[in-house]
Backbone bond lengths (Angstrom), bond angles and torsions (degrees), N, CA, C in turn:
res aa  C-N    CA-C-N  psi(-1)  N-CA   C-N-CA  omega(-1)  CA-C   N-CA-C  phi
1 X - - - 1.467 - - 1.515 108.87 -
2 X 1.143 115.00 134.47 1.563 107.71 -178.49 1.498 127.24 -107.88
3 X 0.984 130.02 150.87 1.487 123.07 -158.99 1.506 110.20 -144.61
4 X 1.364 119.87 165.19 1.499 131.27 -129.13 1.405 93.34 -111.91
5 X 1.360 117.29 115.11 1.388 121.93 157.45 1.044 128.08 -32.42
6 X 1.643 112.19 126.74 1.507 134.61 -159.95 1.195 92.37 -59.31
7 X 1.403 99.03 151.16 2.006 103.73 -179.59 1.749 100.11 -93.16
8 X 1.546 104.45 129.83 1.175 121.11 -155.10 1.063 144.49 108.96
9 X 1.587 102.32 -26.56 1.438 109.10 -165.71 1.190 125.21 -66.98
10 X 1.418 149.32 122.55 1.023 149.04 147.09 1.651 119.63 14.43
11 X 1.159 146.29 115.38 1.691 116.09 165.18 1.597 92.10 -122.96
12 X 1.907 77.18 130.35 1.724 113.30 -173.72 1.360 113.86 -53.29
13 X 1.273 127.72 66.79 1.697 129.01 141.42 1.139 114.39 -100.63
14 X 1.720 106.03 113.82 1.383 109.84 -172.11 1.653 125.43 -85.96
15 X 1.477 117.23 3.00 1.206 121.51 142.77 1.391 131.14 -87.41
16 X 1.154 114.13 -0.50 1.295 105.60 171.22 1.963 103.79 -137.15
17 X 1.707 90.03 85.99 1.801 93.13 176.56 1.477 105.10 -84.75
18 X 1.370 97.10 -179.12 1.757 123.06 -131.62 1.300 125.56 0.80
19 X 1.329 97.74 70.57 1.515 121.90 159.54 1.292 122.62 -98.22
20 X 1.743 119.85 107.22 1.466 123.63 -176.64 1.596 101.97 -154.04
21 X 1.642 110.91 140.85 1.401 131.32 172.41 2.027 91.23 -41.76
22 X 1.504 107.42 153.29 1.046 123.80 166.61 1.919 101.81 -101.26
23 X 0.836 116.94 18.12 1.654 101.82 -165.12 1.392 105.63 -110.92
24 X 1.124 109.78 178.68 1.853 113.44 169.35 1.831 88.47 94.86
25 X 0.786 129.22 26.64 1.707 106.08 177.89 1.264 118.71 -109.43
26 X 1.202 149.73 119.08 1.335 139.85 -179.76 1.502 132.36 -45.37
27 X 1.145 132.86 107.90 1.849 111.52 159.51 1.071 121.82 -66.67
28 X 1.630 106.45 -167.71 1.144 110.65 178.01 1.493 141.26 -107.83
29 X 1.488 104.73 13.85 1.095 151.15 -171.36 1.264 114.28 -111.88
30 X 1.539 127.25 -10.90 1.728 145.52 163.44 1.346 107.70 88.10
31 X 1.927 119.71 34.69 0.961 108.43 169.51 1.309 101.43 -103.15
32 X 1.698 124.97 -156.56 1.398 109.80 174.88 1.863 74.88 -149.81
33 X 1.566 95.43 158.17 1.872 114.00 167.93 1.518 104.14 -71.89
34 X 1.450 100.14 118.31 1.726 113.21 -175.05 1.591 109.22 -58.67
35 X 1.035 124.73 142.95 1.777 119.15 175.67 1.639 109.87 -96.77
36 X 1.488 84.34 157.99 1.543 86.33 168.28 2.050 110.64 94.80
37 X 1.283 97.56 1.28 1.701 116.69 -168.65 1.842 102.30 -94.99
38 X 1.125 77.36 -75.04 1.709 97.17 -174.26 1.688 123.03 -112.49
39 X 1.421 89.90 124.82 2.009 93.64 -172.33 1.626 83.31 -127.59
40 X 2.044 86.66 150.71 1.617 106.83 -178.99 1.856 94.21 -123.64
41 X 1.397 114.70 135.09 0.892 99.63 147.76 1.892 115.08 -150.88
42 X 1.574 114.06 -149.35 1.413 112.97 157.05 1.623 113.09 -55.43
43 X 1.325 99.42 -156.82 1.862 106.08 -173.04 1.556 74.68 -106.72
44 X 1.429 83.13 170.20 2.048 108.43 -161.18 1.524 105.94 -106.84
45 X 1.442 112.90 10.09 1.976 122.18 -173.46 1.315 98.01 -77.94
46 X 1.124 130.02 -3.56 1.743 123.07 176.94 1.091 105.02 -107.13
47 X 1.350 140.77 -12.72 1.494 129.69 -175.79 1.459 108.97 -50.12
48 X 1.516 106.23 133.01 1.565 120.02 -175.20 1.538 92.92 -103.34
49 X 1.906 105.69 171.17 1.232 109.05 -178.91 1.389 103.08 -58.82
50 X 1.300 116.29 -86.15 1.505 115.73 170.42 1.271 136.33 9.68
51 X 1.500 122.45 -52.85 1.607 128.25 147.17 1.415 136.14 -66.42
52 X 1.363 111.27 -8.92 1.764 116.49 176.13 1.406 97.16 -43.62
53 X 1.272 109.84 -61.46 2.049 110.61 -148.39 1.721 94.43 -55.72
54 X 1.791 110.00 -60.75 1.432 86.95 -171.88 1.314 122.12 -64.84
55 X 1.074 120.15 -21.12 1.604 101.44 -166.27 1.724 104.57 -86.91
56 X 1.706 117.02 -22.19 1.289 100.98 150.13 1.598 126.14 -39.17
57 X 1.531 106.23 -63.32 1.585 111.30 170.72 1.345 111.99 -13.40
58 X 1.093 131.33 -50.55 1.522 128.84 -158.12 1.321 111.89 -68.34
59 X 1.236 110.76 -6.32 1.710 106.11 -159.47 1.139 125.39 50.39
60 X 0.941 128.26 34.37 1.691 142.86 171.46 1.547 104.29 -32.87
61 X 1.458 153.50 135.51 1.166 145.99 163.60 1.553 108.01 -108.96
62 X 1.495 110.35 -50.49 0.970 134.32 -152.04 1.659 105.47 -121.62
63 X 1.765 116.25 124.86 1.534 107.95 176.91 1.838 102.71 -131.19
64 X 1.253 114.20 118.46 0.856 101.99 -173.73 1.858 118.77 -117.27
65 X 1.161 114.08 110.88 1.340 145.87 -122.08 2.176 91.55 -109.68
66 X 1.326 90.31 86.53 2.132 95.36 -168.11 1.966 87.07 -96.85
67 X 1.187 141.35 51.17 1.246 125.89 165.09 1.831 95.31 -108.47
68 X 1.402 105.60 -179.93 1.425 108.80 -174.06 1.763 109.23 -95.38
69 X 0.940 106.67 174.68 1.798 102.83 -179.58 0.959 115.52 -59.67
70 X 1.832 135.75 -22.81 1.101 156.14 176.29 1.682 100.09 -60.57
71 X 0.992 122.79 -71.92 1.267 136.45 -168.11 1.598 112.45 -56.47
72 X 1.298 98.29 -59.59 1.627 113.83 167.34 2.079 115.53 -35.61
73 X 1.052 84.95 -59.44 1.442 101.26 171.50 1.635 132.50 -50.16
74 X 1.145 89.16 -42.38 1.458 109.68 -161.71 1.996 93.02 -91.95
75 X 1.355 126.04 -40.11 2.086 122.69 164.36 1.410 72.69 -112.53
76 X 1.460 119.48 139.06 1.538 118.99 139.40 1.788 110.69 -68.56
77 X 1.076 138.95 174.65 1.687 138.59 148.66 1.686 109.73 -74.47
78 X 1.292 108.18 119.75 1.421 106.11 144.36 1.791 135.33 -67.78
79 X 0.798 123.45 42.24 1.409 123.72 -177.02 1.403 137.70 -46.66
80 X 1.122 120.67 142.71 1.084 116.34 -149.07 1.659 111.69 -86.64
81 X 1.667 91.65 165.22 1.911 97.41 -151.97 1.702 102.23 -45.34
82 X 1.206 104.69 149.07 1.653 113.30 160.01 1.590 101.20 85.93
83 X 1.661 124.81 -44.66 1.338 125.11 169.20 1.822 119.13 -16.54
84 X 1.131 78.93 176.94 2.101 82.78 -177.11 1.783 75.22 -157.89
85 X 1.296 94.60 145.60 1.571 117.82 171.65 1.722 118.12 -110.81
86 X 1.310 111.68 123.00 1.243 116.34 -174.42 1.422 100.87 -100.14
87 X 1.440 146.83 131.41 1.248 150.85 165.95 1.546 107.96 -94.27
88 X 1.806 118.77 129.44 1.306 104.44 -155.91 1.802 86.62 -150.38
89 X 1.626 119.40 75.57 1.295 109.04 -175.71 1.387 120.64 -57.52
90 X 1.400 117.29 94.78 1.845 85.41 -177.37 1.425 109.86 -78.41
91 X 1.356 126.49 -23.81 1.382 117.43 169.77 1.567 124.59 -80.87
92 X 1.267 121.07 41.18 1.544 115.71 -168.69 1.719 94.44 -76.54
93 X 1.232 98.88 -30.09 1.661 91.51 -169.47 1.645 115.13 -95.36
94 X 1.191 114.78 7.32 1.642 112.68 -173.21 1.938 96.28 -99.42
95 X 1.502 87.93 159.12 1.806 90.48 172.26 1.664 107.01 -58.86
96 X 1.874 104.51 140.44 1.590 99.22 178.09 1.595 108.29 -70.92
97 X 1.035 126.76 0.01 1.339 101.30 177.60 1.800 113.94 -84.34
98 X 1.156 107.51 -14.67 1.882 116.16 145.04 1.675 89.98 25.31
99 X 1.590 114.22 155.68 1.516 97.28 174.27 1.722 89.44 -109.76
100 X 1.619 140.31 -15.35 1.061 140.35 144.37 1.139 125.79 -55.26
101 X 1.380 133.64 -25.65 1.568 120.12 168.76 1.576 109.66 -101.33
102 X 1.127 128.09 2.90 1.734 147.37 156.62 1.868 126.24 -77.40
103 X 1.850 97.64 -12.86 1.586 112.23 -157.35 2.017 85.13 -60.88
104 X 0.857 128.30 -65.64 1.665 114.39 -165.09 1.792 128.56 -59.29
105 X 1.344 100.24 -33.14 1.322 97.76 164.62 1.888 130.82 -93.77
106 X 1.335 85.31 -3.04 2.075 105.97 168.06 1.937 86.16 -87.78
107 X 1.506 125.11 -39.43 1.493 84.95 179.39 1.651 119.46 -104.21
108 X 1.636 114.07 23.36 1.142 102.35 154.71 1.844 129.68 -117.41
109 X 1.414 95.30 14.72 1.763 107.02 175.65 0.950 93.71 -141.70
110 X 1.903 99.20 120.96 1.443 108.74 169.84 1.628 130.60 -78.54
111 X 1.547 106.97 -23.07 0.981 126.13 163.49 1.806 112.29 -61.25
112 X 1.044 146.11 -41.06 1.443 147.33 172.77 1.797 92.71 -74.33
113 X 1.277 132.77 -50.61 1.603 122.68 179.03 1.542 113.49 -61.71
114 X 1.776 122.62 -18.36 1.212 99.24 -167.62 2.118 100.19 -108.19
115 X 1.486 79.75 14.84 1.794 90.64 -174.42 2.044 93.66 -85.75
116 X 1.562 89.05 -45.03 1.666 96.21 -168.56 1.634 104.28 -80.66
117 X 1.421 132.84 -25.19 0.975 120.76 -172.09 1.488 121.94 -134.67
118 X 1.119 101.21 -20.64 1.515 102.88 166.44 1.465 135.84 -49.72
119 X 0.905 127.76 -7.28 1.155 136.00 164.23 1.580 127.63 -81.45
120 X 1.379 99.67 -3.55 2.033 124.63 176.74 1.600 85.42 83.82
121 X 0.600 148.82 61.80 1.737 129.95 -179.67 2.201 101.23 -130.74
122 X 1.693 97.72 -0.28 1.682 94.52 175.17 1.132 113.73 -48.42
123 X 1.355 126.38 -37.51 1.557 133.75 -162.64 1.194 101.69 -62.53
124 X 1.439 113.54 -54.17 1.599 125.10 175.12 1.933 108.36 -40.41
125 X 1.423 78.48 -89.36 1.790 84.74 149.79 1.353 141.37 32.95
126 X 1.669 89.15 -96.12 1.774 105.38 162.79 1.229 120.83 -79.97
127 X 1.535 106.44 -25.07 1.826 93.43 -159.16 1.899 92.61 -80.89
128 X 1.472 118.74 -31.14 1.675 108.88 157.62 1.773 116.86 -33.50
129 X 1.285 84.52 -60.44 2.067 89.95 173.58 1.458 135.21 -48.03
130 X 1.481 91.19 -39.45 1.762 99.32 169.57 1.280 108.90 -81.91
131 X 1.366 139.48 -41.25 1.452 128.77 171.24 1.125 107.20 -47.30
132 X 1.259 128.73 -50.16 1.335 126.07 176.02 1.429 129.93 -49.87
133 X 1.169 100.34 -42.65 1.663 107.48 150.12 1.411 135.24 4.59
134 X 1.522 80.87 -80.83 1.571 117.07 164.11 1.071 133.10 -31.53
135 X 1.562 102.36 -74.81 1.423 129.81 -167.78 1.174 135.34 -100.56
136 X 1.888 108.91 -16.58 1.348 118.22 -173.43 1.932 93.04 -71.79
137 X 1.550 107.85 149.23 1.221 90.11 173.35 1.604 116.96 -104.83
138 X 1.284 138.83 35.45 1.333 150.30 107.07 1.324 128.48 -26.99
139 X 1.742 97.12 -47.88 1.475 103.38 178.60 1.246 110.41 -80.34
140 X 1.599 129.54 -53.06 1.394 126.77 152.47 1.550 123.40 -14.06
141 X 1.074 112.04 -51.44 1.589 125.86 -166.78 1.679 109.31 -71.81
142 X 1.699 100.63 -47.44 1.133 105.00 179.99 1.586 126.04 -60.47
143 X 1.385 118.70 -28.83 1.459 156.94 -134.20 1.356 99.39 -110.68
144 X 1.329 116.25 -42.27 1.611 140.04 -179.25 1.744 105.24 -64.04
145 X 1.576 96.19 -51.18 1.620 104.63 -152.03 2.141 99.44 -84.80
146 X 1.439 80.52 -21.51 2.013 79.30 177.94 1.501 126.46 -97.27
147 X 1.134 112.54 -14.16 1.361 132.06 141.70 1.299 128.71 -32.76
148 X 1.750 87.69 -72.48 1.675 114.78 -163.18 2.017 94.67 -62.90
149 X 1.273 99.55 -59.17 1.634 112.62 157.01 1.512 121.25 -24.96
150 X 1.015 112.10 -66.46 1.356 99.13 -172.85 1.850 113.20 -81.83
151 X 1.099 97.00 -18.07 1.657 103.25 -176.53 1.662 98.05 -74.49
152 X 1.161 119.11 -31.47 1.473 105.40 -166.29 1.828 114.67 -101.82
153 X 1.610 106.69 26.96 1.433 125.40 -166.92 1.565 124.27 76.19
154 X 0.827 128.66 -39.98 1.614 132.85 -173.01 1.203 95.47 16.38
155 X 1.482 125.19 -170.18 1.451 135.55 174.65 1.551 112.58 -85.76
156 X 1.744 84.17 105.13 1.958 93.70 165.67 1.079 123.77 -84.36
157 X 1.680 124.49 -176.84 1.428 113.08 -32.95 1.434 125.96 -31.84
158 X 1.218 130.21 -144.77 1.306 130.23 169.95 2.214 86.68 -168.33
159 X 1.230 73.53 141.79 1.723 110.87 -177.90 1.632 103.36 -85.17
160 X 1.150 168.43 -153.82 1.633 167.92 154.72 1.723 87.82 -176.12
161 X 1.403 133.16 116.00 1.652 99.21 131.20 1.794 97.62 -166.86
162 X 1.196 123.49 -146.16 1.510 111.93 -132.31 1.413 80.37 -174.54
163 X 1.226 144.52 -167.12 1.357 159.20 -125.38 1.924 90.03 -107.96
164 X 1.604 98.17 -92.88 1.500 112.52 164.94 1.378 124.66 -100.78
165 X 1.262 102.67 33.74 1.824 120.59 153.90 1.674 102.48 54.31
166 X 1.626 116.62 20.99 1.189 108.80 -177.66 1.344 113.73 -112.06
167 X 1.411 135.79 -41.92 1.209 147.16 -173.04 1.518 130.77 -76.38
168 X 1.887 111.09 -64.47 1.371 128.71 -178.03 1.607 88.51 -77.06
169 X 1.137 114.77 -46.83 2.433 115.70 -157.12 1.877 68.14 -96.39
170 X 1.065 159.24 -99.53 1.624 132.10 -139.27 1.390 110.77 -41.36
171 X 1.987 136.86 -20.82 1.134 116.92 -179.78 1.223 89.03 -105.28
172 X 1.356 155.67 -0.77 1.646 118.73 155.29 1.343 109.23 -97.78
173 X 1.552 134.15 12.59 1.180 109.04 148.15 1.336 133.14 -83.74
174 X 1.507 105.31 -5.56 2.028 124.98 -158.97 1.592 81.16 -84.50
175 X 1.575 122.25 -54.28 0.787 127.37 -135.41 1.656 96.23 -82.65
176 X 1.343 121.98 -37.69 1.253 129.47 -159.91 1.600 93.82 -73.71
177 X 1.576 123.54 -31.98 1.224 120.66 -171.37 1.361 108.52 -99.00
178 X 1.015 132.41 -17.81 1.469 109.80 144.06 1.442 150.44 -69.50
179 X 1.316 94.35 -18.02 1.609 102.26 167.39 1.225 108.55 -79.38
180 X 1.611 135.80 -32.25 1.303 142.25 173.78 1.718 106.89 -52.35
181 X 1.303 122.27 -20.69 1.422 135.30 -170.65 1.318 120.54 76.98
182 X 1.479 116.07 37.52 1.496 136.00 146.69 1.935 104.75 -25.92
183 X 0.934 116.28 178.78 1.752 124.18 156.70 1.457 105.38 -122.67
184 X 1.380 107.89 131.21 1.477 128.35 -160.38 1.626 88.37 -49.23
185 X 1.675 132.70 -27.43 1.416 130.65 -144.20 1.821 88.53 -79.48
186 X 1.274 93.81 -52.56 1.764 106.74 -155.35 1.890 85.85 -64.46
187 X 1.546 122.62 -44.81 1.766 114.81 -170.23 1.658 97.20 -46.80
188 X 1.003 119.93 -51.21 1.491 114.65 -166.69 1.515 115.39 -66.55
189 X 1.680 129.57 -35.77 0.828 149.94 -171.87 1.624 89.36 -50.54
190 X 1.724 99.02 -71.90 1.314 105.30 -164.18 1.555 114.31 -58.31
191 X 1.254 114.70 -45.19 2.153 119.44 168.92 1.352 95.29 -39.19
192 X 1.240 122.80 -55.56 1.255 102.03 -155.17 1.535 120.60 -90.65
193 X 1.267 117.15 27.40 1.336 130.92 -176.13 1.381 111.78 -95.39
194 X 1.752 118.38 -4.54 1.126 111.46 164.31 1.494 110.67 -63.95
195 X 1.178 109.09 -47.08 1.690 98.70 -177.45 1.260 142.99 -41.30
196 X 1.501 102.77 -12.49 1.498 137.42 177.00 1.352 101.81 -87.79
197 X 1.400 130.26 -56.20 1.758 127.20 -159.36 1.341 98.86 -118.62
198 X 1.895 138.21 33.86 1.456 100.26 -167.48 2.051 57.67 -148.21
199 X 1.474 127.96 -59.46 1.324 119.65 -173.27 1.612 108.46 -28.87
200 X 1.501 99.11 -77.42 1.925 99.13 -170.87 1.073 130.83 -20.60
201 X 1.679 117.81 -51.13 1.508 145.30 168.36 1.267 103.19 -49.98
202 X 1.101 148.21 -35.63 1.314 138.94 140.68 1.403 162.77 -41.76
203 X 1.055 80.52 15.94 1.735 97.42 -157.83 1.891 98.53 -90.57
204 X 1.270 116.62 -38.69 1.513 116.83 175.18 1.152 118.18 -60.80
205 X 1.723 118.40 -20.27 1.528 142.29 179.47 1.502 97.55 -82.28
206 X 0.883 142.61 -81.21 1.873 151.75 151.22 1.634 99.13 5.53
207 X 1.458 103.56 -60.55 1.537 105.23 -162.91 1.508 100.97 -81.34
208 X 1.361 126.11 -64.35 1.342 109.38 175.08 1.479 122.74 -28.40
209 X 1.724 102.62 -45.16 2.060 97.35 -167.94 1.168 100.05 -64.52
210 X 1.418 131.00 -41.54 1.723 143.16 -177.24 1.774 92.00 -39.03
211 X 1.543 98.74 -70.43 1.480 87.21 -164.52 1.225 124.08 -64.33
212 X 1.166 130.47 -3.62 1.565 141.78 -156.87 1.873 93.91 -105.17
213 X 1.584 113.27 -2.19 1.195 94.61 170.00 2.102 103.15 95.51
214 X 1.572 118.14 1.37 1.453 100.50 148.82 1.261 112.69 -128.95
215 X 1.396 100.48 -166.16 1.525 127.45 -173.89 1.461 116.60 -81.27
216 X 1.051 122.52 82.58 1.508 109.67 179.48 1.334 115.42 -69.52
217 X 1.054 134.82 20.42 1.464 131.75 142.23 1.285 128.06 -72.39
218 X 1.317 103.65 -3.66 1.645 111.73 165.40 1.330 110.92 -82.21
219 X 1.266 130.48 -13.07 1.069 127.31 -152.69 1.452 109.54 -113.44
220 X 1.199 114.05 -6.22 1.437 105.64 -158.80 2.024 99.38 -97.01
221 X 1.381 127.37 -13.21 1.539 120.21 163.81 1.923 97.72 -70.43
222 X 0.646 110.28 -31.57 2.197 110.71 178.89 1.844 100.10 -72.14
223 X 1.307 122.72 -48.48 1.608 106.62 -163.53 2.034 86.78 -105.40
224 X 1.138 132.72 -8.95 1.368 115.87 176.17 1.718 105.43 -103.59
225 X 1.181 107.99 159.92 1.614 110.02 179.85 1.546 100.90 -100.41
226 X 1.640 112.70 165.69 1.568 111.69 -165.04 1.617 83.24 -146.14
227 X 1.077 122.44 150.49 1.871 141.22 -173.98 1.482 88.72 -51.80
228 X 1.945 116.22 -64.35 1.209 120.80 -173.91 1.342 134.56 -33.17
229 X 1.581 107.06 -38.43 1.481 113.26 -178.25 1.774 107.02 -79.07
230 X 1.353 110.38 -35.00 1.550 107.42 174.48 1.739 109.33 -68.31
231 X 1.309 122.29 -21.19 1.484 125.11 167.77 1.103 102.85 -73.04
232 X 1.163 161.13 -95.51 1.550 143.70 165.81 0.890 127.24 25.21
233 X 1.625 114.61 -85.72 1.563 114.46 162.31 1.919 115.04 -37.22
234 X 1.253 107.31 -53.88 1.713 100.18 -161.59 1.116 97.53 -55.95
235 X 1.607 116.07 -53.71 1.484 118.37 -171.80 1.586 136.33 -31.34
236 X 1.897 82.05 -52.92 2.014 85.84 163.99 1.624 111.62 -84.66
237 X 1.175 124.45 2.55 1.660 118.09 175.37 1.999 82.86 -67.87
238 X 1.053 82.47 -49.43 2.033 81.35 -153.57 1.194 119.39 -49.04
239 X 1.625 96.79 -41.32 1.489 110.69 -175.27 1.240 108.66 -51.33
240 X 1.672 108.78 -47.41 1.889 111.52 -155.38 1.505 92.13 -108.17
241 X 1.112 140.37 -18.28 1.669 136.60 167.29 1.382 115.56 -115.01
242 X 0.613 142.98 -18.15 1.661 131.89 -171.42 1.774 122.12 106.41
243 X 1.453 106.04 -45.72 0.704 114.10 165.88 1.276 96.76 174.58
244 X 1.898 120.05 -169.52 1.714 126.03 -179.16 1.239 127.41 -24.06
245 X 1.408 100.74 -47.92 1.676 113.47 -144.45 1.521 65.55 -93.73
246 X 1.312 172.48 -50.28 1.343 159.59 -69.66 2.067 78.32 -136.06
247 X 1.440 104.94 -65.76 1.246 130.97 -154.83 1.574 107.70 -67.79
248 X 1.575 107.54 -35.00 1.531 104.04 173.85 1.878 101.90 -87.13
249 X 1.266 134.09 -53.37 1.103 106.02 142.90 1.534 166.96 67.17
250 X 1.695 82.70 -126.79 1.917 95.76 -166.23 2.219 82.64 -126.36
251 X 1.288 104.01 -28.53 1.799 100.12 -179.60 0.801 84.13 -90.22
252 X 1.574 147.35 -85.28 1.566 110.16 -131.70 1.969 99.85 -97.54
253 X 0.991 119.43 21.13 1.192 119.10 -171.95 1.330 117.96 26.96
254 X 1.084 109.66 99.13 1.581 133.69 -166.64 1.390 118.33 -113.03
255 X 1.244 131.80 106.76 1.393 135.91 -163.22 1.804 117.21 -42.46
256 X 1.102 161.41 156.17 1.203 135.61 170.32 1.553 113.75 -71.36
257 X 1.107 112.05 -35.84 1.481 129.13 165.54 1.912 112.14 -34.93
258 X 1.258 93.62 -59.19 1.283 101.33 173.98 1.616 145.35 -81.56
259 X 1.634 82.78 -12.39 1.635 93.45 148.11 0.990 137.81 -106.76
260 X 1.375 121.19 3.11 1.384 132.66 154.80 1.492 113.07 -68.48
261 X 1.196 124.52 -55.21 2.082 142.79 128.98 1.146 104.55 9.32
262 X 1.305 105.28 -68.97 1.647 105.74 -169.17 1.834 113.67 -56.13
263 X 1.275 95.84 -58.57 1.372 108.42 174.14 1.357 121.97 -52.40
264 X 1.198 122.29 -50.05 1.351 120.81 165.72 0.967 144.95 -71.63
265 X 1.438 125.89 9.99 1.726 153.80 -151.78 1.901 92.10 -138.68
266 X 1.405 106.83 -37.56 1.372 95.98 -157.67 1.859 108.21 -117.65
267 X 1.360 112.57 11.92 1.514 108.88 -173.24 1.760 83.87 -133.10
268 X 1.294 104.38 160.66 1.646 131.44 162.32 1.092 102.23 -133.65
269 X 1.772 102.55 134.89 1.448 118.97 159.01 1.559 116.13 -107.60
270 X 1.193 104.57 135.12 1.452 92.29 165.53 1.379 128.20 -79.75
């Protein structure tokens, strides 16, 4: 008899880690997030031959690609056959030294990681980055257009992710599932499950910085996620909206049409 992948789980493409369905989660209202819609993962510039077929499998339609032009440039995405690539800077407008639009060259010079982080101050760091989130209006813009996108059908599934699929794609997935009426307990549960499928994949990254002469213990608040940095973000939702529903809204100004869209494209009731 066969049975339905644990909600959360990881799915095993080992070039492309923390990659997992966002769906299967309960609200609070007794619907649950439909599966099979929306996938988060790393960036897609490592896909080996070997992984084409599955990650074709997914039916991917839609990839929507939140790193900066910098980043883009530097791995293109391999995406999968038939896909269409959406480019969605949310940091076009923040300083590049950003510690999310900095994540590839902080993990290949240890000397530039122990300038930006050595001092323990990453925490600081990100949780600057996730406010920014918010407020930068790049990030707004970006936030607006993938939303508005997925609420109004575009080609599903849809792909979400960002460099190491933890930071820019962990706040529009936190965010997307709380307005859906997730419980703030289970949003965090799930953010923080990169630490589970995105750390391991790291370990050849660890050893290179080792050999290159740093500490990869500096590194691990920059490639792991911490509760704190997802408090950040909520914090300024609250401050300047009230809360989610405030932020999709009156911040990203969201059509009513399209948030009703959202909901109805992305929850099942029984």
């Amino acid at each position: 008899m066969s049975t339905s992948p644990t909600v959360g789980a990881g799915i095993p493409i080992a070039s492309v880690p923390n990659l997992r369905d966002i769906g299967g989660y309960p609200t609070a209202d007794g619907a649950k997030v439909r599966t099979g819609v929306v996938y988060r993962s790393t960036d897609l510039g490592r896909v080996v031959d070997g992984d084409v077929a599955a990650l074709d499998a997914l039916g991917i339609g839609t990839v929507f690609d939140l790193r900066t032009a910098a980043e883009r440039e530097l791995l293109p995405d391999r995406i999968p056959t038939g896909a269409k690539e959406i480019a969605l800077d949310v940091l076009a407008d923040t300083d590049p030294s950003a510690a999310p639009a900095m994540m590839q060259q902080i993990l290949t010079d240890p000397a530039l990681a122990e300038q930006l982080l050595g001092a323990g101050d990453a925490k600081d760091y990100l949780a600057k980055s996730y406010r920014e989130f918010v407020t930068l209006p790049s990030a707004v813009a970006a936030y607006q257009e993938l939303f508005t996108d997925l609420a109004r059908g575009g080609d599903a599934p849809v792909l979400i992710h960002c460099t190491t699929g933890k930071d820019r794609t962990g706040w529009a997935v936190a965010s997307l599932l709380l307005f859906l009426g997730v419980d703030e307990d289970t949003v965090y549960t799930e953010y923080l499950l990169t630490n589970e499928q995105l750390l391991p994949a790291f370990e050849p990254v660890f050893d290179k910085f080792r050999a290159a002469g740093g500490n990869p213990d500096i590194l691990l608040p920059i490639l792991g996620v911490r509760r704190t940095y997802l408090d950040s973000a909520l914090d300024q939702v609250r401050a300047d909206f009230g809360d989610v529903a405030g932020y999709f809204e009156r911040g990203l100004g969201l059509e009513p049409r399209d948030l009703a869209a959202l909901r109805e494209r992305l929850l099942v009731r029984s």
